[in-house]
MARBA-3410 file (N, C-alpha, C, O; in Angstrom, 1 decimal):
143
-20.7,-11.6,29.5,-20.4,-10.5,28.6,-21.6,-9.6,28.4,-21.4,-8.5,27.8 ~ -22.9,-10.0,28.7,-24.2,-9.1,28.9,-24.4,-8.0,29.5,-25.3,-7.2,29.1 ~ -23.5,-7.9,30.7,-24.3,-7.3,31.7,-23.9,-5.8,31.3,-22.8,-5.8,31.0 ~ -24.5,-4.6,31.3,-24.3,-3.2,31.7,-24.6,-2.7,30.0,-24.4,-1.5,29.8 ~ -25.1,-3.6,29.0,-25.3,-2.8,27.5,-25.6,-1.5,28.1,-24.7,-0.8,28.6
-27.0,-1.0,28.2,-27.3,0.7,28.4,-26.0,1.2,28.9,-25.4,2.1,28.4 ~ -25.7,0.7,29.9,-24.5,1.3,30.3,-23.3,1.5,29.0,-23.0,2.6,28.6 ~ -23.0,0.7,28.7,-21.8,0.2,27.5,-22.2,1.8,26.3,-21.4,2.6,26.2 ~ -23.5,1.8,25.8,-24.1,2.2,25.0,-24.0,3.8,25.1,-23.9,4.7,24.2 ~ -24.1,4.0,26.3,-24.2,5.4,26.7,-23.1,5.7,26.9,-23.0,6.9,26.7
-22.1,5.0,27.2,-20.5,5.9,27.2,-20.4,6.0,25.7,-20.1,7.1,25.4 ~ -20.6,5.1,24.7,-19.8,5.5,23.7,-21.0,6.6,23.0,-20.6,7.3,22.1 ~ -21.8,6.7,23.2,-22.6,8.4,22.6,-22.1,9.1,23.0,-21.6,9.9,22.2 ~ -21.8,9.4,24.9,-21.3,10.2,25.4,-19.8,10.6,24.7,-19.6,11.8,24.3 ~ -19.2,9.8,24.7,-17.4,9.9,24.1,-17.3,10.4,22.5,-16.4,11.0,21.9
-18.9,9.8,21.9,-18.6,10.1,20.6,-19.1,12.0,20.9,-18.4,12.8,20.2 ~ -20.0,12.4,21.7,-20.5,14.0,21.2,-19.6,14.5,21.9,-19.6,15.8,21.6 ~ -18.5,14.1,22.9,-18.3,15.0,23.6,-16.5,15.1,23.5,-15.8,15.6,24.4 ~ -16.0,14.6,22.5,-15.1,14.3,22.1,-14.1,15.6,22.0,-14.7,16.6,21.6 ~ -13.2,15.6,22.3,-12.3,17.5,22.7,-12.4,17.6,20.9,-11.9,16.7,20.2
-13.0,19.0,20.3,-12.6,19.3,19.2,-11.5,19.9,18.6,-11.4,20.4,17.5 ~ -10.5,19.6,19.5,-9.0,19.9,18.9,-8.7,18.5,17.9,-8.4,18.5,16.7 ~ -9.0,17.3,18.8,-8.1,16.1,18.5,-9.1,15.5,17.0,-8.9,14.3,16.6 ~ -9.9,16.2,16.6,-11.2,16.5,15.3,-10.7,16.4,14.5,-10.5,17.6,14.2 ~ -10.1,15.4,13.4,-9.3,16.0,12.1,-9.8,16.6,10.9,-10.8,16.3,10.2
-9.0,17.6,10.7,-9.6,18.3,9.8,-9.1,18.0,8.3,-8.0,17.9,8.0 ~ -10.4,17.8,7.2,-10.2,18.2,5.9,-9.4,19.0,4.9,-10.1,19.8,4.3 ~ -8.3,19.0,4.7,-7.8,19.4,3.5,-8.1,19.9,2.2,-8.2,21.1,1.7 ~ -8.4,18.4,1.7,-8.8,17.7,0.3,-9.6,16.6,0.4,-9.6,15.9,1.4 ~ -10.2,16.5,-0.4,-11.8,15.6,-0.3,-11.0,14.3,-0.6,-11.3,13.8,-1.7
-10.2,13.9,0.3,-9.5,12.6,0.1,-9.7,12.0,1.8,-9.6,12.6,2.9 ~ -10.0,10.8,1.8,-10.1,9.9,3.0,-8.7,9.8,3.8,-8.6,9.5,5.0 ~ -7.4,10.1,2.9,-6.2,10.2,4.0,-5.7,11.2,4.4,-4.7,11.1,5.1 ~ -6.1,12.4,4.3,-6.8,13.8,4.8,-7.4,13.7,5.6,-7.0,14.5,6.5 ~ -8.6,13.1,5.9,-9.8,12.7,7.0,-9.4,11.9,8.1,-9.8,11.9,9.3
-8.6,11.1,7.4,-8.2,9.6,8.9,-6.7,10.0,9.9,-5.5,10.1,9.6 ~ -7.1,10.0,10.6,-6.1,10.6,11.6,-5.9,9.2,12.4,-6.8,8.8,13.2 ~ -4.9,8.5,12.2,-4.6,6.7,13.0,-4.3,7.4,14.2,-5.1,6.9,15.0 ~ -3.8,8.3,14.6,-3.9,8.2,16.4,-5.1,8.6,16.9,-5.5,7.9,17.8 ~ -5.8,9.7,16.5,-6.9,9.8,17.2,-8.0,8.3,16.8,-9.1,8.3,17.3
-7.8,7.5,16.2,-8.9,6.5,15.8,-8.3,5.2,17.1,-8.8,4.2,17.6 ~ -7.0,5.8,17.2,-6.6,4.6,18.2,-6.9,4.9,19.7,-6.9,4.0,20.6 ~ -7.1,6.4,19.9,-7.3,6.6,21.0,-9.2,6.4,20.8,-9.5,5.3,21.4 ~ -10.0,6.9,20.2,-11.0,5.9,20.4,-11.2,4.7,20.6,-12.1,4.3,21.3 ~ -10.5,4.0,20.0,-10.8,2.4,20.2,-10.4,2.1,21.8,-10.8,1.2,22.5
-9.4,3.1,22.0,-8.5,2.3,23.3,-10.2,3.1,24.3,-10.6,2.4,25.3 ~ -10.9,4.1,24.2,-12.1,4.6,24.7,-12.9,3.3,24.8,-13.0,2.7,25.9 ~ -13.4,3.0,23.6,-14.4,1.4,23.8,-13.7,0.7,24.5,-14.3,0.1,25.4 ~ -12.3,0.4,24.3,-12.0,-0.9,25.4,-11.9,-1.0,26.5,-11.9,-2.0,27.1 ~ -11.7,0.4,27.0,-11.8,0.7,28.6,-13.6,1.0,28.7,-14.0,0.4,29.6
-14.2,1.5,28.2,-15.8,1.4,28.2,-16.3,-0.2,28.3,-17.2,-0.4,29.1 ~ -15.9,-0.9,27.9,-16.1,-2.2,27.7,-15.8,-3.2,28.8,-16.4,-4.2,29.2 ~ -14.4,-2.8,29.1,-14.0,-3.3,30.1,-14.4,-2.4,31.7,-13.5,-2.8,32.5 ~ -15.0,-1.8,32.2,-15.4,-1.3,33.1,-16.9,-1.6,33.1,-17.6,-1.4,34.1 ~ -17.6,-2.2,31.7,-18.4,-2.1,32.1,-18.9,-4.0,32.3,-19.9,-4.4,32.9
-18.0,-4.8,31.7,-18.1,-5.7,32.3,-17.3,-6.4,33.7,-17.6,-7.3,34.5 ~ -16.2,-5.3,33.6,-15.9,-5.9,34.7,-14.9,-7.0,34.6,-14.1,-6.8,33.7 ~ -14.5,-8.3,35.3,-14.2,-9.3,35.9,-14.7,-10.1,34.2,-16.0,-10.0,34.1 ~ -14.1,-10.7,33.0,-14.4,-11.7,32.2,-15.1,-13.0,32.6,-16.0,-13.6,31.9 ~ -14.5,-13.3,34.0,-15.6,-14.6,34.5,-16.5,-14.4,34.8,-17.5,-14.7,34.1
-16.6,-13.8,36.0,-17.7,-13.7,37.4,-18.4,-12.3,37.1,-19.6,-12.3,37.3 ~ -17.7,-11.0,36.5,-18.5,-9.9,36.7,-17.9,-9.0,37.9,-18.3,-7.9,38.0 ~ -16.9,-9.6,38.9,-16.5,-8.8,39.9,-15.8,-7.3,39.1,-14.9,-7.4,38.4 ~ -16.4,-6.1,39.4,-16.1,-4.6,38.9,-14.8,-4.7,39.2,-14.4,-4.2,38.2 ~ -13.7,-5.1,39.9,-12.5,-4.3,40.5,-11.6,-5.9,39.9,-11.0,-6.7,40.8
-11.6,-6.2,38.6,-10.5,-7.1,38.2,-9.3,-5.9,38.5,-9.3,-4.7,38.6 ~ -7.9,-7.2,38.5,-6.7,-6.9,38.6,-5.9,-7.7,37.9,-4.8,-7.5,38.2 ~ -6.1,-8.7,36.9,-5.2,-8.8,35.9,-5.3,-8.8,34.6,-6.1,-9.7,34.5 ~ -4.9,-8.5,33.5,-5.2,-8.5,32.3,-4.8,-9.9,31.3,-4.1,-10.8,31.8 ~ -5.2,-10.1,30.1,-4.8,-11.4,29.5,-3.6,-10.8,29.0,-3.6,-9.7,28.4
-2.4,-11.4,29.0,-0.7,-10.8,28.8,-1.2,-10.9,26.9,-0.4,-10.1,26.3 ~ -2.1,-11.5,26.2,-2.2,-12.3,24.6,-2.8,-11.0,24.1,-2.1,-10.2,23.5 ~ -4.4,-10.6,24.5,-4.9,-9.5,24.1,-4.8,-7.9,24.5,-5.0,-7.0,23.8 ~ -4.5,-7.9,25.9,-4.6,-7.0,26.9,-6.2,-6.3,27.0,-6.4,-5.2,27.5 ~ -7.2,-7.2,26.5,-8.5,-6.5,26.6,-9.1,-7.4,28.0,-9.5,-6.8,29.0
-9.2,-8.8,27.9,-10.2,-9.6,29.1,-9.1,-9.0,30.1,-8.0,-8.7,29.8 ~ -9.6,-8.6,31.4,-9.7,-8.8,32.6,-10.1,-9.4,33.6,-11.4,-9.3,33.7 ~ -9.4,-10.3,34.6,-9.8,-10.9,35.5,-9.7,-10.5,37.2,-8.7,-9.8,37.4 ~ -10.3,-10.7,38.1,-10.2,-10.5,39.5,-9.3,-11.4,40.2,-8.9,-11.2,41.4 ~ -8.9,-12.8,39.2,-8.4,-13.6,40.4,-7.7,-14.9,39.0,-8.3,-15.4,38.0
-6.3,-15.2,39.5,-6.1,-16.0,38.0,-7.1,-17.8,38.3,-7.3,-18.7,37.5 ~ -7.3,-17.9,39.2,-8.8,-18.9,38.8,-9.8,-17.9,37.9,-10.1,-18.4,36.8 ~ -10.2,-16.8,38.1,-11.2,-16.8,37.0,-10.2,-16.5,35.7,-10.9,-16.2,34.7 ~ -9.3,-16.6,35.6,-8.4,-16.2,34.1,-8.4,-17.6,33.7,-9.0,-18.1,32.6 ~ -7.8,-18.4,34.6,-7.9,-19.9,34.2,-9.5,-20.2,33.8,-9.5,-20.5,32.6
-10.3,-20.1,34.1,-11.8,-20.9,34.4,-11.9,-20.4,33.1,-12.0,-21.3,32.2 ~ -12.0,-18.9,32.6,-12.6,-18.1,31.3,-11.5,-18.9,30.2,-11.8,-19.5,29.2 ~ -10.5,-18.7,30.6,-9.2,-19.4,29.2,-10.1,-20.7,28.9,-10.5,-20.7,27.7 ~ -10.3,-21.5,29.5,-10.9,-23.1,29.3,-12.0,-23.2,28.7,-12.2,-24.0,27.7 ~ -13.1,-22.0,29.2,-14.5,-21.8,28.8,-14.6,-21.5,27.2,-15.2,-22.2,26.5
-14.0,-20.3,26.8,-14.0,-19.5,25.7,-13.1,-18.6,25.3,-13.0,-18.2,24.1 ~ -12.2,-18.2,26.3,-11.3,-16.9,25.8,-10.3,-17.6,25.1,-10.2,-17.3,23.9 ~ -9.7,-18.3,25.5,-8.3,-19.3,24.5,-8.6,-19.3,22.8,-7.7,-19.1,22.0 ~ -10.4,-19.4,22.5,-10.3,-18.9,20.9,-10.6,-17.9,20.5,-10.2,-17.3,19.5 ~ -11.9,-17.1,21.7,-12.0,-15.6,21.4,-11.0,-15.2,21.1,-10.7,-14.7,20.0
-9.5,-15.3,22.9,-8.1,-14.3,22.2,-7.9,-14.4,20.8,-8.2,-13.5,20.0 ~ -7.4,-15.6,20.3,-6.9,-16.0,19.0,-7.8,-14.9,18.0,-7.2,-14.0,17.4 ~ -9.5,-15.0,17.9,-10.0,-14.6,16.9,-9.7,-13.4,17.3,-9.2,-13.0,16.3 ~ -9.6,-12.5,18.0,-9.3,-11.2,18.4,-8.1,-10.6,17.8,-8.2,-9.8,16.8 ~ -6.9,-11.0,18.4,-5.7,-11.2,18.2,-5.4,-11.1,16.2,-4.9,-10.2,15.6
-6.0,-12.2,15.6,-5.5,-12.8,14.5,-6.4,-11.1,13.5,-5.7,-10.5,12.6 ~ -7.8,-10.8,13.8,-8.3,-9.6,13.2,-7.3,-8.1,13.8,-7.0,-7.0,13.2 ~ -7.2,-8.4,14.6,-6.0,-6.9,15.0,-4.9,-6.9,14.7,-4.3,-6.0,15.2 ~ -4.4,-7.6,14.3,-2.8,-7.8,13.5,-2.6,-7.2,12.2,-2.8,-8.1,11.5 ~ -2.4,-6.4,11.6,-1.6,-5.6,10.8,-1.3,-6.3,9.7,-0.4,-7.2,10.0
-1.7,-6.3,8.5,-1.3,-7.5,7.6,-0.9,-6.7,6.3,-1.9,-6.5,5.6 ~ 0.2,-6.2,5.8,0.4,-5.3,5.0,0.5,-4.5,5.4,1.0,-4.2,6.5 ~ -0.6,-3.6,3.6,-0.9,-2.3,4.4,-2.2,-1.9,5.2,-2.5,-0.8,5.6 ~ -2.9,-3.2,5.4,-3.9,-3.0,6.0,-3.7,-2.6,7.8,-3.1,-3.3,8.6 ~ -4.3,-1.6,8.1,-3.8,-1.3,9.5,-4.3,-2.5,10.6,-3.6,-2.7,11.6
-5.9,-3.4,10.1,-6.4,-4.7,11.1,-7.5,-3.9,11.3,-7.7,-2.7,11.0 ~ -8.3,-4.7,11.7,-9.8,-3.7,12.0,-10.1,-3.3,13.0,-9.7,-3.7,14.1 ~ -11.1,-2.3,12.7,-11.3,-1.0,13.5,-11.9,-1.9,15.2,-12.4,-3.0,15.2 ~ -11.6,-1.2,16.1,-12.0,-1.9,17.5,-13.9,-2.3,17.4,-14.3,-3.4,17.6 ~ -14.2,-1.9,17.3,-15.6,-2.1,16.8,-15.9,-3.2,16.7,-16.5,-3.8,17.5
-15.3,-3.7,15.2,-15.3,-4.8,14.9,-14.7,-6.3,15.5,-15.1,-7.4,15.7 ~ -13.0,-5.5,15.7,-12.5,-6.6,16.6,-14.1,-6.8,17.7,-14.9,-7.6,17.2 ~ -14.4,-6.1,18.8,-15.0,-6.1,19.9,-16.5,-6.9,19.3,-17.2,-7.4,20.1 ~ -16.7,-6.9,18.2,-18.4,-7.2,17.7,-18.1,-8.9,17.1,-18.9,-9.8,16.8 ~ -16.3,-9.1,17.0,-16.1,-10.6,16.4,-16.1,-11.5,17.5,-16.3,-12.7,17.2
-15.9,-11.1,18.6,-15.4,-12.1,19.9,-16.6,-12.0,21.0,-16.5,-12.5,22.1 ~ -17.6,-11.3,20.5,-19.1,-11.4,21.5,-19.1,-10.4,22.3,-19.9,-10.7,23.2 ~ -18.6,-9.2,22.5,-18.3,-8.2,23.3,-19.5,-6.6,23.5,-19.8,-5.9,24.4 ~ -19.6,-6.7,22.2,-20.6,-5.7,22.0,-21.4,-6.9,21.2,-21.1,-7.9,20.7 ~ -23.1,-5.8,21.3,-23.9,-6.6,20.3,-24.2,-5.7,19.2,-23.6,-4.6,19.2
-25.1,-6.0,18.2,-25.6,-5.2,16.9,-25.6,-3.8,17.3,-24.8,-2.9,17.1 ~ -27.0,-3.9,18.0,-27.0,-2.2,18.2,-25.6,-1.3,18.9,-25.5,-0.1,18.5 ~ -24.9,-1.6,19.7,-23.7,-1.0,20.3,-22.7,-1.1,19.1,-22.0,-0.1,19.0 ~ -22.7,-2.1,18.3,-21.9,-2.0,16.9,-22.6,-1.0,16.2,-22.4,0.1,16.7 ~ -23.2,-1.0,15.6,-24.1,0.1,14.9,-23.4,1.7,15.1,-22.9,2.7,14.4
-23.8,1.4,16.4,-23.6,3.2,17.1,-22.3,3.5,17.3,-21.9,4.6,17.2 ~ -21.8,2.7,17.4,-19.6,2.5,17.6,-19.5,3.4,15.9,-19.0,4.6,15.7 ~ -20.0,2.7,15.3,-19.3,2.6,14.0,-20.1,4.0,12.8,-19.8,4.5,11.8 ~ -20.9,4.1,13.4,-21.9,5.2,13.0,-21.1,6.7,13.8,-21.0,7.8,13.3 ~ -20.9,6.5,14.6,-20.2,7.7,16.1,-19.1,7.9,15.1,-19.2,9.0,14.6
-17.7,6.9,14.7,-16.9,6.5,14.3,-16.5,7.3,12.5,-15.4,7.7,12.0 ~ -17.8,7.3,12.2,-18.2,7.2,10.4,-17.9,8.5,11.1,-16.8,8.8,11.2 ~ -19.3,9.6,11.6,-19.2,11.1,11.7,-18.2,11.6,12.1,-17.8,12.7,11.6 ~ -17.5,11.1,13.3,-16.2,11.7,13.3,-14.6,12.2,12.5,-13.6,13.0,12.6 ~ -15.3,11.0,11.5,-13.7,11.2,10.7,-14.1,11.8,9.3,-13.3,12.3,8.4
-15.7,11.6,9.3,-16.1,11.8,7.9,-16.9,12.9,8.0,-16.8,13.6,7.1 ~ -17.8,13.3,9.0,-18.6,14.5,9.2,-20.1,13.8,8.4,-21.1,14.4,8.1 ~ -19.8,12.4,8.4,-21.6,11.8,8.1,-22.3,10.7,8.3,-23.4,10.7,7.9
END
């Protein structure tokens, strides 16, 4: 799950400045449900997870050109279901679960932001959390 940070790092600055300013929500009223636009926040996260996942690649081995996804999370990718099996055995069987169980909707709470899911299951590290969620803060908040 190491390999390509700079890489990882650099898409989401890129995605955070260069973001189409239509899809920008705009302020009203100095109220946070005026500011939070749930689709555009979903289409970023679905941004990190394809950033994330292109830049690891293959969940086992690292091979770039996986072809199947985990049916539980739809974030791991594998090249080959031996490496889906090998990674399920190794670690993904509780990562999915921890992943899974924080992105679930519980109320009114919408589940947490991909960021977090992505920083609970070993995916991103501090600093790529940091800048996710900092990128994340100015876009919805302007700070």
């Amino acid at each position: 799950y190491q390999t390509g940070r700079s890489k990882l790092l650099s898409i989401m600055v890129d995605e955070a400045t260069t973001s189409n300013a239509s899809n920008t929500p705009t302020a009203t009223k100095n109220t946070v449900d005026n500011w939070y636009n749930p689709d555009f926040d979903q289409q970023m996260g679905q941004e990190l997870i394809t950033a994330v996942q292109e830049t690891i690649g293959c969940f086992e081995c690292g091979n770039p050109d996986p072809i199947k996804t985990c049916s539980r999370c739809k974030l791991a990718k594998y090249c080959s279901p031996d490496c889906q099996k090998a990674d399920w055995r190794k670690s993904h069987k509780e990562l999915c679960s921890i992943y899974l169980e924080n992105k679930t909707p519980n109320g009114p709470d919408p589940g947490a932001p991909v960021p977090i899911l992505l920083m609970s299951v070993g995916l991103i590290g501090e600093a790529d959390f940091e800048t996710a969620m900092k990128n994340r803060r100015q876009l919805f908040f302007g700070k």
